[in-house]
C-alpha positions in Angstrom: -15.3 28.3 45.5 -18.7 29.0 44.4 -20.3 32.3 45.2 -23.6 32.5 43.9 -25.8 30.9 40.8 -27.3 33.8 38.1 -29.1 33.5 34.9 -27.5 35.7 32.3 -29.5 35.7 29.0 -31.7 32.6 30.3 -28.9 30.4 31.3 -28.0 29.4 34.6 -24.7 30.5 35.4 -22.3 29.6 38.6 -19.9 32.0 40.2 -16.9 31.4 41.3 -13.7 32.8 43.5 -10.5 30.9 43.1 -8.2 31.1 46.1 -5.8 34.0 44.8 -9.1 36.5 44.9 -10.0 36.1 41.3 -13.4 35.5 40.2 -14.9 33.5 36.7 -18.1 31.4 35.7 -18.8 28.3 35.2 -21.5 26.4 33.0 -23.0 22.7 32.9 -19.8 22.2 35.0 -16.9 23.9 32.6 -15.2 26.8 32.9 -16.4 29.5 30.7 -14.5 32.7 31.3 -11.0 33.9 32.2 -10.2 34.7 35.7 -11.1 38.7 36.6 -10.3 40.9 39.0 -13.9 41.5 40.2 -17.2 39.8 40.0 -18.8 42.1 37.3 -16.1 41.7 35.1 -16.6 38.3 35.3 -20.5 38.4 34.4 -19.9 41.0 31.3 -17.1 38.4 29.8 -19.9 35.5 30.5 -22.6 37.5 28.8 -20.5 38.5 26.1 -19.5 34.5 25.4 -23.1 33.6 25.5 -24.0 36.5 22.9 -21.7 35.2 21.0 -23.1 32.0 20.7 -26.4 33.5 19.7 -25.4 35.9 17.7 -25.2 35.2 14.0 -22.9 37.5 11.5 -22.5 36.9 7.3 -18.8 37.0 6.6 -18.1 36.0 2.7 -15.6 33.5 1.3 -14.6 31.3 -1.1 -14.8 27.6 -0.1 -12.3 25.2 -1.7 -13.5 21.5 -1.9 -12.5 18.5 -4.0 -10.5 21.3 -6.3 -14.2 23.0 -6.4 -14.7 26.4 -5.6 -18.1 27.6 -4.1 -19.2 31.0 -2.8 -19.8 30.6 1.0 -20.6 32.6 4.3 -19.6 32.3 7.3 -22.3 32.6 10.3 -20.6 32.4 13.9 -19.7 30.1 16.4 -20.6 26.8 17.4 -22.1 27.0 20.5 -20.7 23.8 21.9 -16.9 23.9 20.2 -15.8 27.8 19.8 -13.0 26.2 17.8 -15.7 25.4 14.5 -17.6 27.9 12.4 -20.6 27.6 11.4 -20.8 28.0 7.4 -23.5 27.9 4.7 -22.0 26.7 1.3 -23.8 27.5 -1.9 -23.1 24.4 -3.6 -25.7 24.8 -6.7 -27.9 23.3 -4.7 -32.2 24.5 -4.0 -30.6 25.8 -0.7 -26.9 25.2 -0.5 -25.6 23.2 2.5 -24.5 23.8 6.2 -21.3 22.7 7.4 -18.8 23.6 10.1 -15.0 24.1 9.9 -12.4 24.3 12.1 -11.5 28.2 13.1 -8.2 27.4 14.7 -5.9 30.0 12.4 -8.0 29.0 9.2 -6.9 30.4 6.0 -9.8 31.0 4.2 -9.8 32.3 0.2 -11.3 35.8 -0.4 -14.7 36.4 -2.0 -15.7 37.6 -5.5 -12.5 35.7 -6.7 -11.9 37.1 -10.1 -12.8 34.6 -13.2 -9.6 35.0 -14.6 -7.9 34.2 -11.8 -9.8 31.2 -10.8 -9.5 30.2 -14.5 -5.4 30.4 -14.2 -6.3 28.3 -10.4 -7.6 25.5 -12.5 -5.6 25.5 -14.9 -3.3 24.6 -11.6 -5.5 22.4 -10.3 -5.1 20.2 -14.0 -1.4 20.2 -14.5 -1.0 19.2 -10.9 -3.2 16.0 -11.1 -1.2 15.3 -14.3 1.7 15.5 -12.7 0.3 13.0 -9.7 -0.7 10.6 -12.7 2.8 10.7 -14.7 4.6 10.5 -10.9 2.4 7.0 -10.4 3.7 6.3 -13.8 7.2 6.8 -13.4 7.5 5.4 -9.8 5.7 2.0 -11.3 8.3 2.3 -14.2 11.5 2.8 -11.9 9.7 0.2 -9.2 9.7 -2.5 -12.4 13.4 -2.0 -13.5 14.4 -2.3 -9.7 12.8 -5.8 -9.3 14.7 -6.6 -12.8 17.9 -5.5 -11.8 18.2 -6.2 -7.9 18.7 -8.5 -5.5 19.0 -9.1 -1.3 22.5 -8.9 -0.9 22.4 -10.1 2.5 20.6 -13.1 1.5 22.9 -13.4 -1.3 25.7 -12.7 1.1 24.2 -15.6 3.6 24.1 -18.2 1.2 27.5 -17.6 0.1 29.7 -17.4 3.5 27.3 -21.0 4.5 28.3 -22.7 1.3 32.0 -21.7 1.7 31.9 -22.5 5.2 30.2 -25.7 4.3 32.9 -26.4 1.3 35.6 -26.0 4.0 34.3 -27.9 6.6 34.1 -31.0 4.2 38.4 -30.6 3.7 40.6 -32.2 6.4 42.9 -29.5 8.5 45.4 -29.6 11.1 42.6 -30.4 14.0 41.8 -33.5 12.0 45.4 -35.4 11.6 46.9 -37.6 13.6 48.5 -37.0 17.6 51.6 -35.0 16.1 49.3 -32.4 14.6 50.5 -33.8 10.5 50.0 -36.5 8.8 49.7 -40.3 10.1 53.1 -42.2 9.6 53.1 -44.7 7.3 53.0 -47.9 8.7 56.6 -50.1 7.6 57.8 -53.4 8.4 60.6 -51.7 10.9 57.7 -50.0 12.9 55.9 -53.3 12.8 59.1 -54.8 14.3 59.6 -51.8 16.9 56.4 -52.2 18.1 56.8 -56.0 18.8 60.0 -55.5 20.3 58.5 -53.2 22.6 55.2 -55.2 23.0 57.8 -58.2 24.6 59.9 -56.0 26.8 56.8 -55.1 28.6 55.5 -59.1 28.9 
């Protein structure tokens, strides 16, 4: 429930009580603060969120890019996403370059990096991206022998159980004889003369 509007360091600033007593801000419409036990400590926290924001600080580092290192320094906050810091990058350039990075946990290198050590680094950096190329190499290699030396064995599997099924189906069997399940009797003169003896007992 809102309590009150304040501005605190020239920004307009709502109050708030939620329903279990506890009080926080809120800004543009978002939340900005924990939940406190009193109304003060929810200003300080607010004041202290919007210093920080404003506040600007020169922490060193090394900045890795593209296998690169540069020296860089890192200047706060940004003041819409406290998850990215704002760094300057001293790239070689008339007056370096201005980035951001996300803070979440972010393992930065140390400043002042040894030479020595960031010799040995790129010495790293080199045998690694041989090791990429010769991998490319060897994959195309093993990739080449495979199309020589393999085939679908369920295609080849396919064709074969269709062309035996096929060569089968062209053979006579039991299901294609005559009425007694074997082969048709041979037709003689005494069946002739059963059959006409037979044919006149029925006239």
């Amino acid at each position: 429930m809102l309590i009150t509007h304040k501005t605190i360091l020239g920004t307009v600033t709502e109050l708030h009580v939620n329903s279990e007593g506890q009080f926080y801000s809120m800004i543009d419409g978002k939340k900005t603060s924990r939940n406190y036990d009193t109304l003060k400590q929810a200003e300080r926290a607010t004041r202290t969120d919007l210093k920080k924001d404003q506040v600007r600080v020169a922490v060193p580092f090394t900045y890795l890019s593209d296998d690169n290192l540069y020296p860089a320094i890192a200047r706060g906050f940004h003041a819409a996403d406290l998850y990215k810091i704002l760094i300057w990058i001293d790239d070689g350039t008339e007056n370096g370059r201005n980035e951001s990075i996300t803070s979440w946990n972010h393992q930065a290198l140390k400043p002042n990096i040894p030479e020595e050590d960031i010799a040995w680094l790129r010495k790293l950096f080199a045998r690694r991206e041989k090791l990429h190329k010769l991998t490319q190499q060897n994959e195309a290699l093993i990739k080449a022998w495979e199309n020589e030396h393999t085939f679908n064995l369920n295609q080849a599997t396919k064709e074969a159980v269709e062309q035996a099924a096929q060569a089968q189906a062209d053979e006579p069997d039991d299901g294609d004889t005559g009425l007694d399940g074997g082969n048709p009797a041979p037709v003689t003169s005494e069946l002739v003369e059963e059959l006409t003896r037979l044919a006149e007992e029925n006239e």
